[in-house]
C-alpha positions as CSV (number, residue, x, y, z in Angstrom):
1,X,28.6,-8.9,-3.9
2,X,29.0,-7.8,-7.1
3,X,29.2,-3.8,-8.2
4,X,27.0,-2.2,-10.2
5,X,28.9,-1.7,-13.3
6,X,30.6,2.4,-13.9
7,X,29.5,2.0,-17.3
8,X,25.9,1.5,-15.8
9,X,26.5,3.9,-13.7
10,X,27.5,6.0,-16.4
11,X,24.6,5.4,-18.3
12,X,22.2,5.9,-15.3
13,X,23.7,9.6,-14.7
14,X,23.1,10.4,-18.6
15,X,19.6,9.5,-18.9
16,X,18.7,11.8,-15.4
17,X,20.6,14.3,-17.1
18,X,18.8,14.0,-20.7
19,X,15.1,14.3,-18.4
20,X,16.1,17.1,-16.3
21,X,17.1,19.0,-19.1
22,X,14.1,18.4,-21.2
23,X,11.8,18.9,-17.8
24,X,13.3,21.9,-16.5
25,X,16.0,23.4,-18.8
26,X,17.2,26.4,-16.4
27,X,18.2,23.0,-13.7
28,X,21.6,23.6,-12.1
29,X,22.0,21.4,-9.3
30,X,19.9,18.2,-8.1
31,X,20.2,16.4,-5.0
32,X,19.4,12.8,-4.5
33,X,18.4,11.7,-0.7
34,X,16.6,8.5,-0.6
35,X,18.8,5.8,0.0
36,X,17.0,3.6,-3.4
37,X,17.9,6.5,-5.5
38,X,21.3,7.1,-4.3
39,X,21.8,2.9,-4.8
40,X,20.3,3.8,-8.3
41,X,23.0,6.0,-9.3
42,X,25.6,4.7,-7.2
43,X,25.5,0.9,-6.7
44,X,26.1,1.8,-3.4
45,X,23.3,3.3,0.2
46,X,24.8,5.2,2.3
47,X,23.9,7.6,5.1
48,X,24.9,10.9,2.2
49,X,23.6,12.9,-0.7
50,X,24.1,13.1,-4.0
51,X,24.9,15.6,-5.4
52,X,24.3,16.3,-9.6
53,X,25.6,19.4,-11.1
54,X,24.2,19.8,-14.2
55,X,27.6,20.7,-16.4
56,X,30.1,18.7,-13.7
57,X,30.7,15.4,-12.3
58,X,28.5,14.4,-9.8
59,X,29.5,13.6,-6.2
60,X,28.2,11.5,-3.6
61,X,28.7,12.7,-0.1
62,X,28.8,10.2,2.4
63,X,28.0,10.6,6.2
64,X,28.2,7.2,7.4
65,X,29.8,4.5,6.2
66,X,32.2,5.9,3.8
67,X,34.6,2.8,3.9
68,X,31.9,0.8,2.7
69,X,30.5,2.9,0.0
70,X,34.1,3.1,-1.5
71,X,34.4,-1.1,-1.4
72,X,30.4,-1.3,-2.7
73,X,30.9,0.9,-5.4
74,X,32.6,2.2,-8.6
75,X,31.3,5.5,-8.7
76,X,34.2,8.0,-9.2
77,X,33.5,10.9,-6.4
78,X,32.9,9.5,-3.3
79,X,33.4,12.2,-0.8
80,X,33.7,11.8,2.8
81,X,31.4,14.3,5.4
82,X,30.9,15.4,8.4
83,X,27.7,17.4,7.9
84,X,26.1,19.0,5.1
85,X,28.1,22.2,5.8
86,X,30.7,20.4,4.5
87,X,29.0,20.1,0.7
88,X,28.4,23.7,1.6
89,X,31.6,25.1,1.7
90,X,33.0,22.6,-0.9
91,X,30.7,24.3,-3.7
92,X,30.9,27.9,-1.9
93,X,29.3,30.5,-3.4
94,X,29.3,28.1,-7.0
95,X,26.1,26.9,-5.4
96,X,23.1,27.9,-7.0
97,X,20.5,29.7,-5.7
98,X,17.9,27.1,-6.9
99,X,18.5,23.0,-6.0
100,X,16.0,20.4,-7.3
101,X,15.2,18.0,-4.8
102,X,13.2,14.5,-5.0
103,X,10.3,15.3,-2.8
104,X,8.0,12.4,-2.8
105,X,9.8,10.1,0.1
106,X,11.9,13.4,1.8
107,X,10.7,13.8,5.5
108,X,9.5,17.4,6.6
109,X,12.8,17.3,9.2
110,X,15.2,16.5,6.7
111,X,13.7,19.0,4.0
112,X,14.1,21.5,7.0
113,X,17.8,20.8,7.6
114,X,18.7,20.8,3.8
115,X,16.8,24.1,3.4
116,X,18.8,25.4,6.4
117,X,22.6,24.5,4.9
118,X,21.8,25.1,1.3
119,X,19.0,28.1,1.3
C-alpha cells in the first residue's frame, strides 16, 4: 500500500490551518475524530484523535493500533494512548479552555466522553 505523501500531508494541515483562521480567528486547538478525517490528514485510520494546535505541530493520538498507524503513515507525531487522559495530561494546563470539534458525524456518547476529559 502506498503512503500518503508528508508533503501532502503537509499541504493538507496548511490549508485547515488557513480556513480555521479565516473562520474563527481566536481557534486554539481542533480535534479531528472521524476516522475519514483523520485518514485525510494522516494517510493513516486509527482508533485516536487528532489533535491540531493552532501555533504547534499537530499530533495524532492513537488508541488502537498504533503499530500500524506508524507503518501506514508518514505523519511525524504519532503518539501512543491509553485513554484520552493521556492527551490530557500531555498538554496540561497549555490546553485551552475552548476546543473546536467536527460535529457533523460525532456520536452524542463520544461528545460526552471528550467533554468529560477535555472540559
Amino acid at each position: 500500500m502506498d503512503r500518503v505523501p508528508v508533503r501532502e500531508l503537509n499541504n493538507r494541515m496548511n490549508r485547515f490551518r488557513q480556513i480555521m483562521d479565516k473562520a474563527h480567528s481566536e481557534w486554539k486547538l481542533a480535534i479531528i475524530i472521524t476516522k475519514v478525517n483523520q485518514y485525510y490528514f494522516t494517510g493513516t485510520m486509527q482508533d485516536g484523535i487528532l489533535v491540531i494546535p493552532r501555533d504547534k505541530e499537530a499530533e495524532y493520538w492513537v488508541r488502537r493500533s498504533y503499530e500500524r498507524a506508524l507503518d501506514e503513515s508518514h505523519f511525524p507525531r504519532i503518539m501512543p494512548m491509553k485513554s484520552y487522559r493521556d492527551v490530557v495530561s500531555h498538554y496540561g494546563d497549555r490546553f485551552p479552555k475552548e476546543v473546536y470539534l467536527e460535529t457533523e458525524s460525532v456520536p452524542l456518547g463520544l461528545y460526552n466522553r471528550l467533554n468529560r476529559h477535555f472540559s
